[in-house]
C-alpha positions as MATLAB code, in Angstrom:
seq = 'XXXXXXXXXXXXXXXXXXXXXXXXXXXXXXXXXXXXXXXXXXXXXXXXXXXXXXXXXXXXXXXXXXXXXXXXXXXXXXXXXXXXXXXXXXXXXXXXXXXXXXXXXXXXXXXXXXXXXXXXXXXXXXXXXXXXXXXXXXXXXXXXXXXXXXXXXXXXXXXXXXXXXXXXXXXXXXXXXXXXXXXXXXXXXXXXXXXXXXXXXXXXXXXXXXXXXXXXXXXXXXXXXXXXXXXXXXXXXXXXXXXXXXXXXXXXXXXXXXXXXXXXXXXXXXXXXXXXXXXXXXXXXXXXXXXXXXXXXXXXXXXXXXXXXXXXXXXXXXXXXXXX';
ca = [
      92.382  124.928  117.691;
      88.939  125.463  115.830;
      86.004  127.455  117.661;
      84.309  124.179  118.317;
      87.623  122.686  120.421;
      88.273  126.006  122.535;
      85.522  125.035  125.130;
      86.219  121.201  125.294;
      88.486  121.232  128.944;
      85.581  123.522  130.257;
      83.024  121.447  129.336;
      84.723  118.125  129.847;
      85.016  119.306  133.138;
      81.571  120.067  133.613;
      80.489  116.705  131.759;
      82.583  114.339  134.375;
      80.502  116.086  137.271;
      76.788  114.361  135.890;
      77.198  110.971  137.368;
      73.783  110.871  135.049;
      75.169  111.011  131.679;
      74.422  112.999  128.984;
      70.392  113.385  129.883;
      72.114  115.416  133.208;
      74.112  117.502  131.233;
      71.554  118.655  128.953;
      69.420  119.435  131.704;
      72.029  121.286  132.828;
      72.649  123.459  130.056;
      69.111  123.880  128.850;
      67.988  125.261  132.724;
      71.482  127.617  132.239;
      69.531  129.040  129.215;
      66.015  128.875  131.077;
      67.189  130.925  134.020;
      69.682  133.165  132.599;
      68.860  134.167  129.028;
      65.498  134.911  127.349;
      65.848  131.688  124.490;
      62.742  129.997  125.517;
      60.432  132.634  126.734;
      61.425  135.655  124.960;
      61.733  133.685  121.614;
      57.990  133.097  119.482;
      56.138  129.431  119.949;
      58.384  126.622  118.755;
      61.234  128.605  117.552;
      63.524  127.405  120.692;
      62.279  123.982  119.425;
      62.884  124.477  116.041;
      66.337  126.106  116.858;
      67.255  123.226  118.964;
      66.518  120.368  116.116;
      68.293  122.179  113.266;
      71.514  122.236  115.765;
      70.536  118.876  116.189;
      70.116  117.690  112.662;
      73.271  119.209  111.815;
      75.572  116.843  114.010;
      73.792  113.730  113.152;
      74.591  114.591  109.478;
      78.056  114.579  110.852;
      78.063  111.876  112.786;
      76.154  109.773  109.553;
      78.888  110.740  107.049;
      81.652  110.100  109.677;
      79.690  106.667  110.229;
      79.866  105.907  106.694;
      83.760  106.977  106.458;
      84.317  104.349  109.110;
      82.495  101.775  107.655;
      83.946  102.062  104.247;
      87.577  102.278  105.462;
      87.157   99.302  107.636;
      85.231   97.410  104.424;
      88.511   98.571  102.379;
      90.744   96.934  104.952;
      89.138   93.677  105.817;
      89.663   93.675  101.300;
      93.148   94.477  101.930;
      93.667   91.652  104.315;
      91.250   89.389  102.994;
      93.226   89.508   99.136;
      96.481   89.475  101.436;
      95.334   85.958  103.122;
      94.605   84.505  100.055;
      97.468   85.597   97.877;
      99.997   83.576  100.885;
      97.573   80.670  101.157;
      98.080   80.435   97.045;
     101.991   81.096   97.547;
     102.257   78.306  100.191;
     100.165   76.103   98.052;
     102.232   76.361   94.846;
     105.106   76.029   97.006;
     103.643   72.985   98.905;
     102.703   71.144   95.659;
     106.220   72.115   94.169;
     108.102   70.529   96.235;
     105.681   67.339   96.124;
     106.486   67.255   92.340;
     109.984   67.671   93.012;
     110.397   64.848   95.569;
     111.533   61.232   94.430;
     111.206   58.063   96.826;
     114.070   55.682   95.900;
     114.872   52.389   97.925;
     118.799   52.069   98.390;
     121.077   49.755  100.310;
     123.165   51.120  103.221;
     125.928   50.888  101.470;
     124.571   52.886   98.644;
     123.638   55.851  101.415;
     127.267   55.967  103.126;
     128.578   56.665   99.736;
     126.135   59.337   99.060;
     126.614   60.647  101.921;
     130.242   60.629  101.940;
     130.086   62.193   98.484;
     127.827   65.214   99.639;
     130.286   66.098  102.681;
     133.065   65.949   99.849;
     131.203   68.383   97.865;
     130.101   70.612  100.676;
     133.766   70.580  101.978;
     135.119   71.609   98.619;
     132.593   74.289   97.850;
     133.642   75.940  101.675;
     136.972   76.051  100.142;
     135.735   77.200   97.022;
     133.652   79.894   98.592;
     135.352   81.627  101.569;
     132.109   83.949  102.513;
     129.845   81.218  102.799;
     131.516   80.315  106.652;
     130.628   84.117  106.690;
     127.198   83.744  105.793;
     125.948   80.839  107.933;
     128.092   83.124  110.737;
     125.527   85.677  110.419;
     123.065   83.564  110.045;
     123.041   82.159  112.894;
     123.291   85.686  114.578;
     119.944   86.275  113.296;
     118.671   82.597  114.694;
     120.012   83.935  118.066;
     118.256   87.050  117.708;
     115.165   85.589  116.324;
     114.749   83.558  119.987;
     111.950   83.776  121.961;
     110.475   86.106  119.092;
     106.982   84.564  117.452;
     106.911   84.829  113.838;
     104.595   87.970  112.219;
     100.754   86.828  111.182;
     100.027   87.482  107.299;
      99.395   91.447  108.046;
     102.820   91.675  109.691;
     101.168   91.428  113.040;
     100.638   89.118  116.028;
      98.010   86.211  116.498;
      97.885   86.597  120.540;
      95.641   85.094  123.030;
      93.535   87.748  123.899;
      93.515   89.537  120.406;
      95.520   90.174  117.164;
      96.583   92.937  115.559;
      97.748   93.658  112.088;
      99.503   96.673  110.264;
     101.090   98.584  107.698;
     103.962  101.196  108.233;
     101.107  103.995  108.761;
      98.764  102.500  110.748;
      97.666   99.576  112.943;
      94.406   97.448  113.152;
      93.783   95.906  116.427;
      91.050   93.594  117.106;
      89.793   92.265  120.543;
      86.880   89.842  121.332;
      84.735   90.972  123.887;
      84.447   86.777  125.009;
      80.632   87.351  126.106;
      77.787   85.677  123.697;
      75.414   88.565  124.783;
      75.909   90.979  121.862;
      76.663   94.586  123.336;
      76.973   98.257  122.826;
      78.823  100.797  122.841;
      78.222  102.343  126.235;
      79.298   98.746  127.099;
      82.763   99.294  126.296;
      85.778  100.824  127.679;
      88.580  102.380  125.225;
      90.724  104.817  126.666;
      94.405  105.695  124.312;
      97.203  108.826  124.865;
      99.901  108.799  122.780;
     101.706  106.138  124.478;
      99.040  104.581  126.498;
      95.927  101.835  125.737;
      93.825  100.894  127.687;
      90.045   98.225  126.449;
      87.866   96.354  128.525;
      84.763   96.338  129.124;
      82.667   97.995  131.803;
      82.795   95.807  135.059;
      85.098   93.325  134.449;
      88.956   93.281  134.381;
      90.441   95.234  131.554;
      91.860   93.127  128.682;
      94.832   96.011  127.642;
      96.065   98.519  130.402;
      99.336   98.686  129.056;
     102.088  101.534  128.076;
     102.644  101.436  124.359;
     106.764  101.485  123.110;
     105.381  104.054  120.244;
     103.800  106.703  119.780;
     100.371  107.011  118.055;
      98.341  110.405  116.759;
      95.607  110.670  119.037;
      93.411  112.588  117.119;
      93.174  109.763  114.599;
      92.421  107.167  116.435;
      89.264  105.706  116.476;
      87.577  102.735  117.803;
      84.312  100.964  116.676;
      82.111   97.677  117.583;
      81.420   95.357  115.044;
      78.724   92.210  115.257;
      78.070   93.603  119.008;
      81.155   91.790  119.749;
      84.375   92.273  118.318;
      86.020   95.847  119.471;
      88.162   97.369  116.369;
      90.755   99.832  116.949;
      92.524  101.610  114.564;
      96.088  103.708  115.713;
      97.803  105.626  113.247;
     101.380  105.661  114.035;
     103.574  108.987  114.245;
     106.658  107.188  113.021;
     105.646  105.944  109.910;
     109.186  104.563  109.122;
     109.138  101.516  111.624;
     107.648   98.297  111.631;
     106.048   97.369  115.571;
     107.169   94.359  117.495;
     104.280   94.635  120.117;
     101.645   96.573  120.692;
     101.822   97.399  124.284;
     105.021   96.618  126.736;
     103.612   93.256  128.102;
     102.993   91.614  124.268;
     105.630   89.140  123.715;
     107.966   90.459  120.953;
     107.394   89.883  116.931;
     110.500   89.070  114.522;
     110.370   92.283  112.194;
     112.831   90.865  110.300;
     110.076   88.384  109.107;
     107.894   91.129  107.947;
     106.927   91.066  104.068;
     105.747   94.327  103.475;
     103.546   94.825  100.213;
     104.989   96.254   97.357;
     101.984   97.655   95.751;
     101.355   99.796   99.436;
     104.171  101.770   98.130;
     102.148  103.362   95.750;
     100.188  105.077   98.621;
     103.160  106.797  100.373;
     104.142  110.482   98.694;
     107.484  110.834   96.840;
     110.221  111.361   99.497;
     108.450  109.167  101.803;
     108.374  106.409   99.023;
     112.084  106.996   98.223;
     113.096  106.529  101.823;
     111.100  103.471  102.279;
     113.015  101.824   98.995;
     116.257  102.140  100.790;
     115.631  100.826  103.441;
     114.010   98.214  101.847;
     117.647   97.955   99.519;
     119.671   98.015  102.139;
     117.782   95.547  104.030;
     118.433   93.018  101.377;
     121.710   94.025  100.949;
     122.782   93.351  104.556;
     120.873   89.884  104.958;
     123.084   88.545  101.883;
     126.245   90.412  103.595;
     126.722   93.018  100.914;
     127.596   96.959  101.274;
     124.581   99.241  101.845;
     123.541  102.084   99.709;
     125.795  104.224  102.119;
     128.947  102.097  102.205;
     128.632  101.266   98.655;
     128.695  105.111   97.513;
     131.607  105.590  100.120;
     133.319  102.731   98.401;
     132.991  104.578   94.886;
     133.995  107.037   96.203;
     137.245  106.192   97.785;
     137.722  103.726   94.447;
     137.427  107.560   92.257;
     139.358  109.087   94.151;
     142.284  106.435   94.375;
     141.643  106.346   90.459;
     142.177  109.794   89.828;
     145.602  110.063   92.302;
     147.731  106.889   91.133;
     150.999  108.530   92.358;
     149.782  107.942   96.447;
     150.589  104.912   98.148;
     147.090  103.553   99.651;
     148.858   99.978  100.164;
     149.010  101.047  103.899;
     146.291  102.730  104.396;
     143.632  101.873  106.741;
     140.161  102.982  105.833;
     137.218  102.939  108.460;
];
């Protein structure tokens, strides 16, 4: 804890007893100096002053440059998303006017269409045959159409488009955005954002909060931040403390996202460091490998394995063997 944080209970303490606000606590502090020490009447003419406003100046420096850090990583973001948005809107496009090239109107008699269609039940029959894994493969996927139920798909930044507000995110961090619903622009005082680790909590002052929720993950605290844009739009940013998971809600009353829908960008990877990276691969791998009902990275290097082994000892009997 730095020598700025080792007074913060004390004087949080202190701050929660000024139903005034800040002007109270001030007052408070500067008549604690006043009465017991000798900084404004022992000091010469306009040095307390002077003292007071290069404190002062110092923290709104701070406060400036953390300003500016804000407002460039939120500009870099809305980027992000923006180039995100249009990159799918050009995918569904190309896909839209693919298919439109690829589709052919042709008038036939009914007699024509049973035999067509008697043909592609022949040919669907005979590839089953032909393909014993493909019973396999609509098996699982209609597992996944069970699970998927009652799950709403993921937004374009692998979030949720809710009633109240949306959220996007990335597997570090999470961008949540809620409309205040009031023309009247605002301010910040107007606001209410309260988060623990596993706790969130926004409204605004005087009305009904629109999140008072527990969270089903865990976010770092200490860098989380939350800012008011156009006077009416709250922004909150959570950085997540498992970085390896994608969400499915944001708080416990959010109706639950389809991960498996989630198309993560490649080019993100980039950001992550090495052995964060290399994790991230696999389980993108074995992902893919599971959805087309093929061995993970695990089971495939247990199955070389086993496969060397049985290769270098061809005098055992493994006809009988059962292998887990």
């Amino acid at each position: 804890m730095g020598s700025e944080e080792k007074f913060d209970g004390m004087l949080l303490a202190m701050a929660q007893q000024h139903e005034g606000g800040i002007k109270e606590v001030l007052k408070t502090f500067f008549g604690f100096l006043h009465r017991k020490t000798d900084f404004f009447h022992g000091a010469p003419a306009g040095v307390p002053r002077s003292t007071i406003l290069e404190v002062l100046k110092e923290f709104e420096d701070a406060a400036e440059k953390k300003k500016e850090e804000v407002q460039k990583e939120k500009q870099q973001r809305e980027k992000e998303f923006k180039e995100l948005k249009e990159r799918q809107k050009r995918k569904e496009k190309e896909e839209f006017e693919k298919a439109g090239e690829s589709a052919k109107i042709e008038e036939i008699t009914e007699e024509e269409a049973d035999k067509i269609n008697k043909e592609n039940e022949k040919k669907e029959c005979d590839k089953s045959k032909a393909d014993p894994t493909k019973d396999k493969e609509n098996e699982e996927n209609e597992e996944e159409d069970e699970d998927a139920k009652g799950k709403i798909k993921p937004n374009v930044g692998n979030g949720a488009d809710l009633e109240k507000y949306r959220w996007v995110q990335t597997l570090a961090d999470i961008d949540l955005y809620v409309p205040t619903g009031l023309k009247v622009p605002l301010k910040s005082r107007d606001i209410i954002v309260e988060f623990t680790h596993s706790h969130l909590k926004v409204g605004l002052k005087g009305h009904p909060p629109i999140i008072d929720d527990e969270m089903p993950n865990k976010v770092k605290v200490e860098e989380c931040y939350w800012t008011l844009e156009d006077r009416k739009l709250i922004h909150i940013f959570l950085e997540k403390v498992n970085k390896m998971e994608w969400w499915d809600k944001i708080v416990n009353s959010d109706p639950l996202m389809n991960t498996k829908k989630v198309q993560p960008e490649n080019s993100k990877l980039s950001d992550l460091d090495g052995e964060t990276r290399s994790m991230v691969e696999k389980m993108m791998y074995d992902q893919r490998q599971k959805e087309m009902g093929k061995p993970t990275s695990d089971e495939q290097k247990k199955q070389d394995m086993l496969a060397k082994f049985m290769a270098q000892h061809p005098e055992m009997d493994f006809s009988k063997a059962k292998f887990a």
